[in-house]
C-alpha positions in Angstrom: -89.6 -21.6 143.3 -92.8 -19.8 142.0 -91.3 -16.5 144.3 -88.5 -16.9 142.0 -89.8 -16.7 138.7 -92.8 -13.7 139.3 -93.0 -10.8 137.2 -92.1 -8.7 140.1 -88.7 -10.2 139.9 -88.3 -11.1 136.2 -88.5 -7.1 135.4 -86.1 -6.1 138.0 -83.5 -8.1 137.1 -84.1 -7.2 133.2 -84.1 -3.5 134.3 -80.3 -4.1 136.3 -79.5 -6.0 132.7 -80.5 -2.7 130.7 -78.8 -0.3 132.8 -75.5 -2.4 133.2 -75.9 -2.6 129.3 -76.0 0.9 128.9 -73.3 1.6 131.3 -71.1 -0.5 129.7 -72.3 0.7 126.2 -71.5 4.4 126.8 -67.7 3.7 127.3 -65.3 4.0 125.1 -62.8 0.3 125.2 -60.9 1.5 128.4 -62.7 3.5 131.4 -63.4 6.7 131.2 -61.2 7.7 133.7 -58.4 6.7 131.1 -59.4 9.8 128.5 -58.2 12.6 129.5 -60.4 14.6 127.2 -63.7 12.5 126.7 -65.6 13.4 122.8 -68.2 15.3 125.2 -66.2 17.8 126.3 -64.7 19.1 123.0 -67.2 21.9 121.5 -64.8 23.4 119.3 -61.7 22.9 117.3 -60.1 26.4 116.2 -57.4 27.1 113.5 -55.1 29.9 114.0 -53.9 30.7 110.2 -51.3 32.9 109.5 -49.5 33.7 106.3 -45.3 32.7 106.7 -44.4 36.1 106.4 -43.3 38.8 108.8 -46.0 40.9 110.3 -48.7 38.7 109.2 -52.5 39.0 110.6 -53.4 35.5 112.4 -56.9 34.7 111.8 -59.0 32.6 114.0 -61.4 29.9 112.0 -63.6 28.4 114.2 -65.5 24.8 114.1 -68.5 23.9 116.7 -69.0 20.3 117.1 -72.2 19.2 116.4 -73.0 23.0 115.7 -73.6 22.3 112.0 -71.6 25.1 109.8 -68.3 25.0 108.4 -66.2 28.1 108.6 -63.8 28.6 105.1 -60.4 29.3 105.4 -59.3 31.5 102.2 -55.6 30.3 100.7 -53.9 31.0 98.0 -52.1 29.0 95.6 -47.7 29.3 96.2 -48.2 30.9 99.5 -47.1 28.9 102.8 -49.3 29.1 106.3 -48.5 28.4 110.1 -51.5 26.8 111.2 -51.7 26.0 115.1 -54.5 24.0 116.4 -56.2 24.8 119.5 -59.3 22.7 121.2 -61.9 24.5 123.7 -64.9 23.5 126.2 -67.2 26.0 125.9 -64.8 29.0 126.9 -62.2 26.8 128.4 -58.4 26.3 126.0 -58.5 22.7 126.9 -55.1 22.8 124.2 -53.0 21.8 127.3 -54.9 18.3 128.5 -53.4 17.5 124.8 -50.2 18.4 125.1 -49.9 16.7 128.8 -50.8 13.3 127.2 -48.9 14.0 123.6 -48.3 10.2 123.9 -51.6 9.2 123.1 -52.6 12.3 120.9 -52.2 12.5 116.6 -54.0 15.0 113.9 -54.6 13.5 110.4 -55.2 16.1 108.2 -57.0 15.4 104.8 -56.8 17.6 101.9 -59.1 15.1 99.3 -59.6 18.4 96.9 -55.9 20.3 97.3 -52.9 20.0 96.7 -51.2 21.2 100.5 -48.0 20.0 101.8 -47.7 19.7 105.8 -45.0 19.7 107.7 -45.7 19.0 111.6 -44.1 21.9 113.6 -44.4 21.2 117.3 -41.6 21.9 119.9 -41.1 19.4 122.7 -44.6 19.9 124.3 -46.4 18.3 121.9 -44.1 15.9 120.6 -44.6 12.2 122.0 -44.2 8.7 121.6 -45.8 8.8 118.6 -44.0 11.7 117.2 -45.2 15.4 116.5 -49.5 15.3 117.2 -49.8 17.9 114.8 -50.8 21.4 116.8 -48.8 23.4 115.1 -48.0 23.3 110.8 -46.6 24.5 108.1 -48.8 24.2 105.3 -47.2 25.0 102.1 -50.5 25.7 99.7 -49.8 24.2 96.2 -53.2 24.5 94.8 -56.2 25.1 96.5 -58.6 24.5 94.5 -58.1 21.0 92.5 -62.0 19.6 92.1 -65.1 21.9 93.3 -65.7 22.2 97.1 -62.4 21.9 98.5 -62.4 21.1 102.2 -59.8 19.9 105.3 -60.9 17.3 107.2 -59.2 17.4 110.7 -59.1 14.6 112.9 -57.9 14.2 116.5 -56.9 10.4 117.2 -56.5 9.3 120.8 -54.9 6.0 121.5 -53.6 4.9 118.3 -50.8 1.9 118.7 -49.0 3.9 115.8 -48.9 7.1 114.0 -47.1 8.0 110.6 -47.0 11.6 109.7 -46.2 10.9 105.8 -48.9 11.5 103.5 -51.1 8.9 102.3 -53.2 9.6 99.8 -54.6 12.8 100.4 -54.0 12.9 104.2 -51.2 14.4 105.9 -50.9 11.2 108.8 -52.0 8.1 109.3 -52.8 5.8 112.3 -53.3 2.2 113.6 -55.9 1.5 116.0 -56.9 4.6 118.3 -60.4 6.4 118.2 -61.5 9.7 116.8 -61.7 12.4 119.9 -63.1 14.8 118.0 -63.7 15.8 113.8 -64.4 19.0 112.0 -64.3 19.9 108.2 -63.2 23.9 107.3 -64.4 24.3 103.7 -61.4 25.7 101.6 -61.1 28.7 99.0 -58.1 31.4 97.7 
């Protein structure tokens, strides 16, 4: 019984505890097998802006995860925008893992110091069970600037049992349940 209970023994077994802990801790509610983009593998979130008119300029805006710095997007008040959202690792357009599981994929977009309208834009490769995720929009700019240090902040849900794409509140879409894949904030100016 004494062979049992020795130290020996006592700190292996609290050393399999601590690594089956921290195994366990590290995943997100399902396996990890079951996200098809884990939060580690996202390093950037990049907006494509272009004015809605013909011949327009696209410009590129983009965020590093975990980076620190927030790129500003410039607007201006009246004007409407296609905005299409596009999600690397490291080099790598990893845009098309979204749109292959668009049924457990949806972008809240938050406005809490503007006055934009969204409407959600995507064709039938990134519309799913829970409607349009929100890769491509239409944002029609009403006023930019409505409080000092406007700002979006863009959120990619995985999972969520339901999505609404109406605005609440500030936000442009809203979800139940689900867990963020990845966040960034663009500051805002016209």
């Amino acid at each position: 019984m004494n062979k049992l209970f020795n130290t020996k023994n006592i700190i292996k077994l609290l050393a399999v505890l601590f690594i089956t802990i921290t195994a366990i801790s590290c995943q997100r509610d399902g396996s990890v097998a079951e996200d098809d983009i884990p939060q580690e593998e996202l390093t950037n979130i990049v907006l494509l802006v272009k004015e809605d008119v013909p011949g327009a300029v696209e410009q590129k805006y983009n965020y590093s995860i975990g980076a620190g710095g927030q790129p500003t997007i410039p607007l201006t008040d009246g004007k409407s925008y296609i905005v299409q959202a596009k999600f690397y690792n490291g080099n790598e357009d990893v845009t098309q893992e979204i749109k292959d599981a668009k049924d457990e994929h949806f972008i809240i977009f938050d406005f809490p110091k503007s006055t934009i309208n969204i409407t959600r834009q995507d064709d039938s490769s990134s519309t799913g069970k829970l409607g349009k995720v929100g890769l491509i929009t239409k944002w029609n700019v009403v006023k930019v600037v409505n409080s000092s240090a406007p700002f979006l902040k863009f959120d990619l849900i995985h999972a969520p049992q339901s999505a609404n794409s109406a605005q609440n509140g500030t936000a442009w879409g809203s979800v139940v349940g689900g867990e963020t894949d990845a966040e960034a904030t663009f500051n805002l100016s016209n």
